[in-house]
N, C-alpha and C positions, 0 to 999 in steps of 0.2 A: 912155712912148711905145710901147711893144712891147705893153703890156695895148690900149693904144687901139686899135693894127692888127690884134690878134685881135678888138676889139670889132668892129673895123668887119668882118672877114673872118664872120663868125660873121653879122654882119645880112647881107653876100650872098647868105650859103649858106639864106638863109629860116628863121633862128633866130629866136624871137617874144620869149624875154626871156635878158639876161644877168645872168653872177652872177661876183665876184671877192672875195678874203680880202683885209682890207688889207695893205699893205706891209709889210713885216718886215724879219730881220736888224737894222738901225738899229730905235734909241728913236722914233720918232715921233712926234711932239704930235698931241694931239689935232684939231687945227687942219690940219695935213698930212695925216691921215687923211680928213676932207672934202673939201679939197681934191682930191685923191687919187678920190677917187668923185667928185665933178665932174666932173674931165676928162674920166674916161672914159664915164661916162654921156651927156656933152654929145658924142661922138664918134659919137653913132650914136642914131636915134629908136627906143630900145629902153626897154620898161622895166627896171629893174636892182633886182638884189636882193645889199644887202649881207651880209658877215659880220661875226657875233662870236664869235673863235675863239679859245680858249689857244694854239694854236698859231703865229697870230701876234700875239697879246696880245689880250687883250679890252678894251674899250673900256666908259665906264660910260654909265650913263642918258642926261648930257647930253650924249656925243658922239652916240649913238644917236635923240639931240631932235632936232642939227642934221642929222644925213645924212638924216634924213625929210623937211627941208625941200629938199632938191632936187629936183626937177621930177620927172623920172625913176624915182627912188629909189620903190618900191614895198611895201620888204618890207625883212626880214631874218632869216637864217640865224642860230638862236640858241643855238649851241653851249657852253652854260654853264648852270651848275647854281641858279645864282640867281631860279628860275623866277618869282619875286613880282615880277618885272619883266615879265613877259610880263603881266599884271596891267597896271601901269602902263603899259607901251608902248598898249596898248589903251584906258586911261583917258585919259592925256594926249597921246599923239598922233592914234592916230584905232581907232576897230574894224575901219577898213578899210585899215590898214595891217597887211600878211600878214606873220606870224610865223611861224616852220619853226622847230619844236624839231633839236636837233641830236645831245642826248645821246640815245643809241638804249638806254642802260639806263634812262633816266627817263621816254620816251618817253608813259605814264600820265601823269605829272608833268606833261610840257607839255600835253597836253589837256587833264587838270583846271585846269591856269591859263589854259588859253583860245587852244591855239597852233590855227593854222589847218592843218597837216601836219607832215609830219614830213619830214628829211631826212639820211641817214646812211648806215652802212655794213652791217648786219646787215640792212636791207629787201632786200639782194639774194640772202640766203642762207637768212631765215626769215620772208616777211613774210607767212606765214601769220598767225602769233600778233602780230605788229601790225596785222592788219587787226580780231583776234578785240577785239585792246586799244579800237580806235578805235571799232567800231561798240558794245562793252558800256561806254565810256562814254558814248557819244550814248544809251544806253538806260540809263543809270544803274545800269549791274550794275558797281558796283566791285568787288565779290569778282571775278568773273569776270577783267576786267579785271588785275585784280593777280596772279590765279596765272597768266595770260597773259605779264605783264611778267615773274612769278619763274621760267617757263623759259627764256623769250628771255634774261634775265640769265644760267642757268646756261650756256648756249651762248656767250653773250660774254667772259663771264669766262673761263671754257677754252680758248676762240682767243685772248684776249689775252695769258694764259701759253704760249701756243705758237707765238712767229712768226707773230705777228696777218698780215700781210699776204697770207705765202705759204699758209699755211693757209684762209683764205676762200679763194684763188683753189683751191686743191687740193681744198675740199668742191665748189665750183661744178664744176669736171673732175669727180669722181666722181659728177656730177648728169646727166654728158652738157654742161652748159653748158659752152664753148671760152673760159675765161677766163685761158690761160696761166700765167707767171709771173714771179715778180718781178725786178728785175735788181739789181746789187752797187751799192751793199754791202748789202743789204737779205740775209737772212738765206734760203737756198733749202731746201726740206724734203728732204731724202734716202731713198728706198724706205724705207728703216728706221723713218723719223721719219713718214712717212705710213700704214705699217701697225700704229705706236703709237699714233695719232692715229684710225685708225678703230677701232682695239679698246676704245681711254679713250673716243670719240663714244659706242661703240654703249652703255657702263655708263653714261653720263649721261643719254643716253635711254630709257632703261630703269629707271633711278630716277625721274626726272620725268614719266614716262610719257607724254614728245611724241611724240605720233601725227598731227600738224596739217600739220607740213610735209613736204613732197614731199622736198627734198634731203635733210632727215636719214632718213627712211625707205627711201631709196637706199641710204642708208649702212648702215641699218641689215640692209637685207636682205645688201647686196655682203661684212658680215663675218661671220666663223664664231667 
């Protein structure tokens, strides 16, 4: 009931499509997870775009069959590393049902299986090197493309040993973007732990030699 009244508060405010992860905590059938996007999609003339997410369980191929068959249902968020399904979703459901890769380290991965975007958490801190990703594979430069994806890796990989959350919002601040931060129990970076964090940034940038994006070159200049 509470997703339906954001659905519908969300179509006032002149939102054009919505998007929710299924239900979680509880086991879920597969069967409740459609339902589950029914209602809410049926709450509002929007189109809607599912997930499949580890986080609140991923669902397979044939639960994926039937939430395409609801009306509304347009797409899907496809946050799992099983990309030869992005293949099939495209074969047996339709071409023109939108797929959004979700892993932002695989990010190559889903464009070479045919995902139609991307959608994650690292496009807001470097999407320099996923734009370099996207357009050298429309142009069939895989090399290109892939040293692309192995720096944005090394930049995810070192946020996610470091207090993934507070740490993105803390490189966005040192960018000038007003991204605050995070609340408890979620893990807060300390002076200490943010001038370790840009001295370890400025040695990985400088191995991998990222010069493409704006925030890490902020970083890189703001440390001594």
């Amino acid at each position: 009931m509470g997703t339906n009244i954001e659905a519908k508060h969300a179509e006032r405010c002149g939102i054009t499509a919505i998007s929710s992860v299924p239900p979680f905590y509880w086991e879920f059938t597969p069967n409740e997870i459609v339902q589950y996007y029914s209602d809410v999609s049926s709450a509002v003339d929007l189109p809607m775009i599912v997930y499949n997410i580890a986080l609140a369980g991923l669902v397979d191929f044939n639960t994926i069959k039937a939430l395409s068959k609801i009306d509304q249902v347009k797409g899907i968020k496809y946050t799992a590393t099983t990309h030869h399904e992005i293949l099939r979703i495209k074969d047996e459901i339709s071409p023109d049902f939108s797929v959004f890769s979700g892993a932002d380290e695989m990010a190559l991965s889903g464009f070479v299986f045919g995902a139609d975007g991307i959608i994650g958490s690292f496009y807001n801190i470097i999407p320099e090197l996923f734009q370099i990703i996207w357009m050298a594979v429309r142009e069939s430069d895989i090399q290109r493309a892939r040293d692309a994806q192995t720096k944005a890796n090394a930049v995810i990989y070192y946020v996610l040993a470091n207090h993934f959350f507070d740490c993105m919002k803390a490189m966005l601040n040192w960018a000038g973007i007003a991204a605050g931060t995070v609340l408890s129990p979620f893990y807060k970076l300390t002076k200490a732990d943010e001038m370790r964090i840009k001295r370890e940034l400025k040695v990985l940038i400088i191995k991998y030699n990222i010069t493409e994006c704006e925030v890490l070159n902020r970083i890189r200049e703001q440390t001594k």
